[in-house]
C-alpha positions, 0 to 999 in steps of 0.5 A, spaced: 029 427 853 029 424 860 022 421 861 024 418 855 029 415 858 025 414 864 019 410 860 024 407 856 027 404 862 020 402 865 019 399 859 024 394 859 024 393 866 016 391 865 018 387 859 019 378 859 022 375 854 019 368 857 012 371 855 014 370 846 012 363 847 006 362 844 008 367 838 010 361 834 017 365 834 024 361 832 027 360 839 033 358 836 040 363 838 040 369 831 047 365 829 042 358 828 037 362 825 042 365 819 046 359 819 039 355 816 037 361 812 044 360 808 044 354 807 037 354 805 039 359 799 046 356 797 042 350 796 036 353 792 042 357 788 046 350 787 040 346 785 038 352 780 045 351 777 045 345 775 038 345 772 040 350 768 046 347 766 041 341 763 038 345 760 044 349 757 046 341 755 038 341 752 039 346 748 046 345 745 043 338 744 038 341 739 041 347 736 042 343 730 048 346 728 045 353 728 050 358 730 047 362 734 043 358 738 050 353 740 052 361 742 047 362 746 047 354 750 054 355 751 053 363 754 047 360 759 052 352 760 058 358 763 052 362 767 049 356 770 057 352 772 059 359 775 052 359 779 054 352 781 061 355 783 059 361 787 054 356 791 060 351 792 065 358 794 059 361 799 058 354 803 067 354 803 066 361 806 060 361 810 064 354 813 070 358 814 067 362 818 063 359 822 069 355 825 073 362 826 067 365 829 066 357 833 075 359 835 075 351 832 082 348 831 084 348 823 088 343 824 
């Protein structure tokens, strides 16, 4: 166990984090890396909301008085509004949290 230790510790001495810049690597700090990765998924998620209420709004356009599929776009307009509504809650929070973590003033 203690060479382990030992070999570990020539490892990282021997180790130069300078020497990842050709590897094509982001070299951004972690905390911007999640924060473009969040965005990026709550605007796919929103953008899929909204196409989906379209098309719900399509259907429901075309149902023809047909009882079955009018229930069937009002299911898929109530999934597609609340797609819509966690996307809006996930940015409020993923905000919320940033300027906690940023110990920014609220008022």
């Amino acid at each position: 166990m203690t060479l382990l230790f030992l070999w570990a510790q020539d490892a990282f001495a021997v180790w130069d984090p300078t020497s990842l810049v050709g590897t094509g690597l982001p070299s951004a700090p972690i905390y911007y890396i999640i924060v473009g990765i969040l965005d990026w998924l709550l605007t796919i998620v929103g953008v899929i909301g909204v196409i989906g209420f379209v098309i719900a709004g399509l259907m429901y356009l075309t149902s023809a008085g047909q009882e079955d599929q009018i229930k069937t776009a009002k299911k898929a307009m109530l999934a597609s509004i609340v797609g819509v509504l966690v996307a809006i809650c996930g940015v409020v929070v993923m905000y919320a949290v940033n300027s906690m973590l940023n110990a920014e003033s609220l008022f």
